[in-house]
One Martini backbone bead per residue (centre of mass of N, CA, C, O) as a GRO file, in nm:
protein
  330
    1UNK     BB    1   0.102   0.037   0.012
    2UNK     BB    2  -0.002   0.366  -0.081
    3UNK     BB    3   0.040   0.706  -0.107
    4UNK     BB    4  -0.253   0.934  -0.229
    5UNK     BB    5  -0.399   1.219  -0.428
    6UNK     BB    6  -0.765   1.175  -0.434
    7UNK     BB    7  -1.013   1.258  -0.682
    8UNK     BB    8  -1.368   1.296  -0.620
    9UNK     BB    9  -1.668   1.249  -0.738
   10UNK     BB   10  -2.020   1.393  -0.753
   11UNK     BB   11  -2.256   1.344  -0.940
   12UNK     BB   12  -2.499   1.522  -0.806
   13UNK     BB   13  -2.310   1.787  -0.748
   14UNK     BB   14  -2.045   1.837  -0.925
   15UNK     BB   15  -1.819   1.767  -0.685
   16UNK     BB   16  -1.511   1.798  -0.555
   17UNK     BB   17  -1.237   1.603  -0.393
   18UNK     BB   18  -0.963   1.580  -0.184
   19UNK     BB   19  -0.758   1.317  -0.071
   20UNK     BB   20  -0.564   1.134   0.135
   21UNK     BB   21  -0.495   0.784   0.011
   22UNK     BB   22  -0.465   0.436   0.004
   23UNK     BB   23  -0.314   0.209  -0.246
   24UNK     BB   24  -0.256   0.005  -0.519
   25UNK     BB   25  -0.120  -0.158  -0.776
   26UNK     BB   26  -0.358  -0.261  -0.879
   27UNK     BB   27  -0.476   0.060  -0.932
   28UNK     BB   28  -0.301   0.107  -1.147
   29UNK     BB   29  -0.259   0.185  -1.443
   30UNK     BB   30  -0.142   0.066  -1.733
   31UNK     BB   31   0.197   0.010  -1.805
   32UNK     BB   32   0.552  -0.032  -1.848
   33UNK     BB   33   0.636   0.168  -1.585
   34UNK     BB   34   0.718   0.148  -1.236
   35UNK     BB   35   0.790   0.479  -1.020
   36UNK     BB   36   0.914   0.586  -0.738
   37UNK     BB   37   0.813   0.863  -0.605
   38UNK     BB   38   0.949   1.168  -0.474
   39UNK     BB   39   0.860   1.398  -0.620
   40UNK     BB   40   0.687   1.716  -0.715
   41UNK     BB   41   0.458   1.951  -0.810
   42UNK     BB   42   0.245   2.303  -0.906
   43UNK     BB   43   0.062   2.362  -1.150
   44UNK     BB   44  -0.205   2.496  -1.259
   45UNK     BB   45  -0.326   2.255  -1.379
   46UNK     BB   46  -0.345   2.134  -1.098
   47UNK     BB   47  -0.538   2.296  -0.978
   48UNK     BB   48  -0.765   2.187  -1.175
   49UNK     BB   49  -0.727   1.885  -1.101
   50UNK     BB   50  -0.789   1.914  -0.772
   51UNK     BB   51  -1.082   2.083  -0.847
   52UNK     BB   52  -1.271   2.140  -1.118
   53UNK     BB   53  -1.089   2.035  -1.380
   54UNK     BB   54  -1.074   2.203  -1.616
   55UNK     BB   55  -1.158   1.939  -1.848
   56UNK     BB   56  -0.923   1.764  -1.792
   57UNK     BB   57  -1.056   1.510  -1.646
   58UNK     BB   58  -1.200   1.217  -1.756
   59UNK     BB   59  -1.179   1.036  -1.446
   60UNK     BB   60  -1.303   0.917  -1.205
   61UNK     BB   61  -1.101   0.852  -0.992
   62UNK     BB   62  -0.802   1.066  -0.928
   63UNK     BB   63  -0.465   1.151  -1.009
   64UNK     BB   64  -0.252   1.386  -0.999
   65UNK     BB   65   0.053   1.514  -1.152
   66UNK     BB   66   0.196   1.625  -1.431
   67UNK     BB   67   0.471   1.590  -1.255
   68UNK     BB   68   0.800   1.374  -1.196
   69UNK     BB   69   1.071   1.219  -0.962
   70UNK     BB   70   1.257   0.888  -0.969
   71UNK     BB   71   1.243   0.514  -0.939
   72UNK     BB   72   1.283   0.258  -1.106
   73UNK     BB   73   1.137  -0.050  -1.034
   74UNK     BB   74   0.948  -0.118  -1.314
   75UNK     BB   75   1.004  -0.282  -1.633
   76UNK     BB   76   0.887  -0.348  -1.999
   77UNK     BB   77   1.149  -0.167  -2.095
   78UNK     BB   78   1.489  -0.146  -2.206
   79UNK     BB   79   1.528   0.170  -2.158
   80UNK     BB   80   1.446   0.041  -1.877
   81UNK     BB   81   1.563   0.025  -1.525
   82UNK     BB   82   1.644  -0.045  -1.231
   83UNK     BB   83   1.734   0.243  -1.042
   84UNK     BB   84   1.640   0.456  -1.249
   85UNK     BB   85   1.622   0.829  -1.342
   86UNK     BB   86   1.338   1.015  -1.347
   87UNK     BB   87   1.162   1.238  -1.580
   88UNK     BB   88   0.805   1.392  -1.599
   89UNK     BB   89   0.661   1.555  -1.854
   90UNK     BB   90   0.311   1.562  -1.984
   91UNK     BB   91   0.105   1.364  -2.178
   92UNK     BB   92  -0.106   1.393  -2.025
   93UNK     BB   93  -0.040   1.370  -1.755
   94UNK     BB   94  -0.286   1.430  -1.441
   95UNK     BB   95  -0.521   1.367  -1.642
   96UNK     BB   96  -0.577   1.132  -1.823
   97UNK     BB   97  -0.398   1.047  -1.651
   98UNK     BB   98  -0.200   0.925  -1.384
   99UNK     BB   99   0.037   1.085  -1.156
  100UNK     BB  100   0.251   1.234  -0.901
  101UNK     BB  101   0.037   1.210  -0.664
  102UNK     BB  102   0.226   1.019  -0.559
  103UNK     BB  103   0.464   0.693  -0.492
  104UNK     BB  104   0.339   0.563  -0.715
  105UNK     BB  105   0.386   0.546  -1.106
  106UNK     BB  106   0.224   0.426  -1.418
  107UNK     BB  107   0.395   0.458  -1.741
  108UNK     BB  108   0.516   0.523  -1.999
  109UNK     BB  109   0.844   0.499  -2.174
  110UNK     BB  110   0.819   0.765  -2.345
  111UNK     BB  111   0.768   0.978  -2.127
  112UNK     BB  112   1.044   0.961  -2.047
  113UNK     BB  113   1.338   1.055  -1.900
  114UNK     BB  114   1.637   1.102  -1.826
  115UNK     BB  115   1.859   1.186  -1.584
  116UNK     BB  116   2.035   1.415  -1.555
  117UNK     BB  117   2.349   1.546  -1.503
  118UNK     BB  118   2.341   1.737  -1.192
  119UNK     BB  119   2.036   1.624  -1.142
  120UNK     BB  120   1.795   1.592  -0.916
  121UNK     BB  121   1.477   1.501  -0.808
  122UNK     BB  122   1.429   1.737  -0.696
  123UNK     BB  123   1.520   1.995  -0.889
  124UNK     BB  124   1.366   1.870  -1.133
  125UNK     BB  125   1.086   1.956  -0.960
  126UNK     BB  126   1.185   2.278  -0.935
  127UNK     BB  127   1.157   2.275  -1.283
  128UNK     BB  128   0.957   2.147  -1.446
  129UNK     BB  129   0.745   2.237  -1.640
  130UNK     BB  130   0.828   2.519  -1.620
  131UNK     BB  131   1.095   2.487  -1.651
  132UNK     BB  132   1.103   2.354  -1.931
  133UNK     BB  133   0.969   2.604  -2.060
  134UNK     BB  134   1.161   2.841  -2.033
  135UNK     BB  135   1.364   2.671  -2.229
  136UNK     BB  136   1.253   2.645  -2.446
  137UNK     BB  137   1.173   2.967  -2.469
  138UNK     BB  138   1.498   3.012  -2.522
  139UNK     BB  139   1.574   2.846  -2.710
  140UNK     BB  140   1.394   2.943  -2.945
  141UNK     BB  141   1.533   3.273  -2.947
  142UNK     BB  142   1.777   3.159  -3.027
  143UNK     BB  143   1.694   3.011  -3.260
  144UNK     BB  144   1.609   3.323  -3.353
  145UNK     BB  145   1.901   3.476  -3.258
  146UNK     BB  146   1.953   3.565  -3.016
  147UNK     BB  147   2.162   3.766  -2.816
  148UNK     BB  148   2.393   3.883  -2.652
  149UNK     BB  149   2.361   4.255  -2.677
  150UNK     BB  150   2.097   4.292  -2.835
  151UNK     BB  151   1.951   4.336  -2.527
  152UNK     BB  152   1.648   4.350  -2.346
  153UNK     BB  153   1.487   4.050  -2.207
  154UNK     BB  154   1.185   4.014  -2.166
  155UNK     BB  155   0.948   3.901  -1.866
  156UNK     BB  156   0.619   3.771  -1.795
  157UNK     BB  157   0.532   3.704  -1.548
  158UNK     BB  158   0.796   3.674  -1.323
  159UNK     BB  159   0.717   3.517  -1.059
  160UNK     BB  160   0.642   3.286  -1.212
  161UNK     BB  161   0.751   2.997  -1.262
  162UNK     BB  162   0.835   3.048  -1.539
  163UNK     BB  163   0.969   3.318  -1.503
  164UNK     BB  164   1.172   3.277  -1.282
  165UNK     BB  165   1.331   3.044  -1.476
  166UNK     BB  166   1.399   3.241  -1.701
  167UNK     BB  167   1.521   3.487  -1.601
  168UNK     BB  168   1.778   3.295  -1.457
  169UNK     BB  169   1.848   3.224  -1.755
  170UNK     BB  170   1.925   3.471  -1.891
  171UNK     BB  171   2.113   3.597  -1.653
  172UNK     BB  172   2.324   3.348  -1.697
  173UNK     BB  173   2.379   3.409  -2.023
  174UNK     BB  174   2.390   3.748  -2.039
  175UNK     BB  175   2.096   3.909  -1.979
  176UNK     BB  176   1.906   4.107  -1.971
  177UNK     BB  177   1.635   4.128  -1.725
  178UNK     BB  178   1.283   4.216  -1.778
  179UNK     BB  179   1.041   4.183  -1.489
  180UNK     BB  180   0.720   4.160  -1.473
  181UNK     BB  181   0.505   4.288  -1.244
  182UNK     BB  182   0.205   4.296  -0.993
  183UNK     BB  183   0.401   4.265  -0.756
  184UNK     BB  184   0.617   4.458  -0.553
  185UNK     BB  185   0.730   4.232  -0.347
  186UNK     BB  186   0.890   4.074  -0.584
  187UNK     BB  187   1.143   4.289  -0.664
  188UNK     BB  188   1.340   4.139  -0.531
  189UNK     BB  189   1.328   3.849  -0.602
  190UNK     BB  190   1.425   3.931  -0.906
  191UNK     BB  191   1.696   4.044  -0.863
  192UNK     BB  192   1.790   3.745  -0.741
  193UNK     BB  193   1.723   3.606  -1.062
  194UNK     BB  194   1.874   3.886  -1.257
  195UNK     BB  195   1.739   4.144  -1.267
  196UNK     BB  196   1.741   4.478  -1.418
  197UNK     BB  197   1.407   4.537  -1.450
  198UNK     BB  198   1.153   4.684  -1.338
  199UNK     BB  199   0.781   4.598  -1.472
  200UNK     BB  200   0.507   4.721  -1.443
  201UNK     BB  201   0.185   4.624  -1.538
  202UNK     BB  202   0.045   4.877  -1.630
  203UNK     BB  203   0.225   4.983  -1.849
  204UNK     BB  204   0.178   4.671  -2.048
  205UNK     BB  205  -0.158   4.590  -2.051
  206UNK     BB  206  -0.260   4.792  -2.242
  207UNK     BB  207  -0.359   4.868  -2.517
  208UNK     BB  208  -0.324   5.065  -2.805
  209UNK     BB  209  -0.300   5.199  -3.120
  210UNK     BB  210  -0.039   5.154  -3.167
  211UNK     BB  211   0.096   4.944  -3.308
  212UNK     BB  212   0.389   5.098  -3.272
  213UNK     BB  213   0.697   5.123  -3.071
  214UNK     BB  214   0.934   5.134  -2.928
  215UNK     BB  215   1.245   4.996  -2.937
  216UNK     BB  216   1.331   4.727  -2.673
  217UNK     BB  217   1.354   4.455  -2.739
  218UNK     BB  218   1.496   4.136  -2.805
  219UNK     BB  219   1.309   3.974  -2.613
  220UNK     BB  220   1.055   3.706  -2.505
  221UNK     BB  221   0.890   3.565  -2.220
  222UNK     BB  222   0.508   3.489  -2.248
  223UNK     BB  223   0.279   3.417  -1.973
  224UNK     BB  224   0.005   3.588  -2.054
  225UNK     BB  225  -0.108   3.744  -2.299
  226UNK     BB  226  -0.341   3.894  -2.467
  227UNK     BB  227  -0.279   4.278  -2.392
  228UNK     BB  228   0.025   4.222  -2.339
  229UNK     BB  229   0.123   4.063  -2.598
  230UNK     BB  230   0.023   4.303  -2.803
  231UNK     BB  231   0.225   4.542  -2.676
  232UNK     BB  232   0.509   4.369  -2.712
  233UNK     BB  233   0.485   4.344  -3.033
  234UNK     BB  234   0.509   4.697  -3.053
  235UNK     BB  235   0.835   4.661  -2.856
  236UNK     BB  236   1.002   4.513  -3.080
  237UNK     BB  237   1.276   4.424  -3.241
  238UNK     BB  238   1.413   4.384  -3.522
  239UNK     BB  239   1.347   4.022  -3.547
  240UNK     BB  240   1.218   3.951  -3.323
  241UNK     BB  241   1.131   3.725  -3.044
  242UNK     BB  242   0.829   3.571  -2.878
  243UNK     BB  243   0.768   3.347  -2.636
  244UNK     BB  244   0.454   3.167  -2.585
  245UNK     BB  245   0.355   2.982  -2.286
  246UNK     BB  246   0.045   3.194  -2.200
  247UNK     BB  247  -0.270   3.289  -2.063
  248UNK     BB  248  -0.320   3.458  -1.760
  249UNK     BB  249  -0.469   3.694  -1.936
  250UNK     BB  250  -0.569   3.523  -2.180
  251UNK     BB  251  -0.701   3.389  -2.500
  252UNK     BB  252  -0.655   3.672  -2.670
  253UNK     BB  253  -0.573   3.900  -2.949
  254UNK     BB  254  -0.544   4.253  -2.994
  255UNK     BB  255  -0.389   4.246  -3.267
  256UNK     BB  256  -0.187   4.297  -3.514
  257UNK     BB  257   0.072   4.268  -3.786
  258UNK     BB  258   0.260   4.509  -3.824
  259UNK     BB  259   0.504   4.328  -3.645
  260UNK     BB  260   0.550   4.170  -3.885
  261UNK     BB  261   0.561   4.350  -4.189
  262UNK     BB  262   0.783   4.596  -4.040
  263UNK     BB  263   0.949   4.404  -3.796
  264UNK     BB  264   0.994   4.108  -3.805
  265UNK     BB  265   0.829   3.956  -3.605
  266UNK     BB  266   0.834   3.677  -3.385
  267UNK     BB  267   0.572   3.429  -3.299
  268UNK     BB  268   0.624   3.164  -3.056
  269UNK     BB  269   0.532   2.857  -3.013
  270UNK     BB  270   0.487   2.696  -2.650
  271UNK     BB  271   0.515   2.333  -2.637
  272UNK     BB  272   0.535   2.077  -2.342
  273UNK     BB  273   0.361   1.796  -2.375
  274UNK     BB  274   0.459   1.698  -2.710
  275UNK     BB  275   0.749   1.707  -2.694
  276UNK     BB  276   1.000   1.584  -2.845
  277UNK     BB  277   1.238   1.353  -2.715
  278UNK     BB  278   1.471   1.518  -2.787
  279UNK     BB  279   1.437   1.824  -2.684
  280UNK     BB  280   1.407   1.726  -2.426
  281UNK     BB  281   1.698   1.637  -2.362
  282UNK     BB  282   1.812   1.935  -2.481
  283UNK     BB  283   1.669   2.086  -2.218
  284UNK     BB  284   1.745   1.925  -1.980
  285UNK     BB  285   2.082   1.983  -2.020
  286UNK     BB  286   2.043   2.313  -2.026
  287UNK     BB  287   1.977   2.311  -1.761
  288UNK     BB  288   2.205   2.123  -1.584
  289UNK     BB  289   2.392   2.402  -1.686
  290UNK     BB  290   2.215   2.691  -1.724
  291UNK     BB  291   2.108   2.661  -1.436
  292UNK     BB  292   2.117   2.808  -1.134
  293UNK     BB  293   2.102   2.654  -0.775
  294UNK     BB  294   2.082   2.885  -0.618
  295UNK     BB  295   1.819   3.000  -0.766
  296UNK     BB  296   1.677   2.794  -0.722
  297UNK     BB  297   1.664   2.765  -0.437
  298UNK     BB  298   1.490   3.048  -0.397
  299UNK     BB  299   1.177   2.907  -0.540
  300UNK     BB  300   1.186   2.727  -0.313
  301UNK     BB  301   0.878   2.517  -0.195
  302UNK     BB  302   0.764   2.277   0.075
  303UNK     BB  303   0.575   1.986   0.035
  304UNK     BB  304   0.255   1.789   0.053
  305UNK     BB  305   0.005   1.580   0.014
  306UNK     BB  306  -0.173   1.756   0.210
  307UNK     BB  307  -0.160   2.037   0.094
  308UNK     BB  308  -0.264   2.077  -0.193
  309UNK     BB  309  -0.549   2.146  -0.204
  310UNK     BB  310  -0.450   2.440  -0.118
  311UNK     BB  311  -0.265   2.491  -0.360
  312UNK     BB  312  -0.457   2.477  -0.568
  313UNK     BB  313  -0.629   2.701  -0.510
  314UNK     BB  314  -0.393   2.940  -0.500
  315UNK     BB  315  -0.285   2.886  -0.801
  316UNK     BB  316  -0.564   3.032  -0.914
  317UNK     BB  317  -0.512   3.306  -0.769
  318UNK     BB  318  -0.199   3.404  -0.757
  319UNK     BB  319  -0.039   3.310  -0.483
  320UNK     BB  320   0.210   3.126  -0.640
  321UNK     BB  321   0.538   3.132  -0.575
  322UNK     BB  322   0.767   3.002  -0.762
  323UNK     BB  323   0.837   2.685  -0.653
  324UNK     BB  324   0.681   2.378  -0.590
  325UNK     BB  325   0.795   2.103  -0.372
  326UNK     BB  326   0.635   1.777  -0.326
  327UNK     BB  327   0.682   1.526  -0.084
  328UNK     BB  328   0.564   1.230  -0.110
  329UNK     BB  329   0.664   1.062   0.175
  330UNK     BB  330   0.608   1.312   0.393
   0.00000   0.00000   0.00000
């Protein structure tokens, strides 16, 4: 027997409710690999999966967790054997399939990446699905020209997940980085994972009539969407490009073609759940190279799955700075 946060829905008041249970490996769902679970994480999706489902997951009882990082016990695929550290990020893992928040999770062969040289399952963990994408993200605007010298490179929602860990990323790889966030209080921690620029949220939140506004930006990694991201793209300098990772502005955009047109700026958007497998691995790799771990440990709060109801009603509040550390065995 093993602990899981288990989710179970209510069929005639359609209200679900989350509570520590203990399960059976007989109860977990087939596939290849059976992986001990050591961490987890918290982000947005997991927040809708622990509360109201947000259509993401199709049948009660769920187990969220669509991050986690561990210690394969069993597989049926030769690419994995007992003892190997993996860490799973995407494949709606968490929503349609049962996910990382329990000690034991059993998932398909293709969904795992071996655990890079350099981090351990906790760190994997303080990175996540957030800072997966944070690389994706910034790996995107290198490969579209980005480079250092260039300017500064905006992100917006600076103090959450993706926000953060772009952050201390893109400050450690030698780029000014000018740090968007609507929390005064946060300007102090943005500074120590390497801003040097605080943008409060109020002056780049509303569109313009102007389509182009002065050249300021070299590179954007946008987590907002909405009318800050249609603001930024008349704020991007000739070639530059912008990394889309997240709605949490909304998930329209009020924006012209304009900065496509006359100064050649590129909107890449940036999907971390279906990334092929070699992506994976060159995303995971460049994290335990270019992320500083003293940063990242700066980011990093510690729960348990006991924790969890309250942390998922939380981050859905925008209540959850920095990265949340699962420790599931806690």
């Amino acid at each position: 027997m093993f602990n899981a946060l288990v989710v179970n829905k209510d069929e005639d008041s359609g209200k679900t409710s989350a509570a520590v249970q203990q399960l059976s490996l007989d109860d977990l769902p087939e596939a290849e690999v059976t992986v001990a679970v050591e961490y987890s994480t918290v982000n947005y999706k997991d927040g809708l999966c622990i509360g109201p489902g947000g259509g993401l997951v199709r049948k009660y009882p769920h187990v969220p967790g669509i991050d986690f990082a561990g210690t394969v016990e069993s597989s049926d695929d030769d690419r994995y054997k007992p003892g190997d550290k993996v860490v799973l990020t995407g494949w709606r893992v968490g929503e349609a399939h049962w996910g990382g928040y329990s000690q034991k999770a059993r998932v398909k062969a293709d969904w795992l990446v071996p655990l890079p040289d350099g981090l351990d399952t906790r760190q994997a963990m303080a990175v996540g699905t957030a800072g997966f994408t944070a690389m994706l993200a910034v790996m995107a605007l290198e490969d579209h020209g980005l480079e250092t010298g260039h300017g500064p490179v905006l992100v917006t929602g600076a103090a959450g997940g993706v926000g953060s860990v772009a952050t201390a990323i893109l400050a450690n790889l030698g780029h000014e980085v000018a740090g968007v966030t609507g929390r005064p209080d946060t300007e102090e921690y943005l500074r120590g994972l390497g801003a040097t620029q605080i943008v409060p949220r109020d002056e780049i939140n509303e569109t313009t009539k102007r389509p182009l506004e002065s050249e300021s930006w070299a590179g954007c990694v946008d987590a907002v969407g909405g009318a800050m991201l249609a603001r930024v793209l008349g704020q991007m300098k000739y070639g530059a490009s912008v990394s889309a990772v997240g709605l949490a502005g909304g998930a329209g955009l009020p924006a012209t073609v304009i900065p496509f047109l006359l100064r050649g700026v590129n909107l890449l958007g940036i999907d971390s759940v279906m990334q092929p497998y070699d992506n994976r691995v060159r995303a995971w790799k460049r994290i335990a190279s270019d992320l500083p771990m003293d940063k990242l440990e700066a980011m990093v709060h510690p729960a348990t799955l006991s924790d969890l109801p309250q942390l998922g009603s939380d981050i859905l509040k925008g209540q959850v700075k920095g990265r949340v550390v699962v420790d599931v065995n806690a």
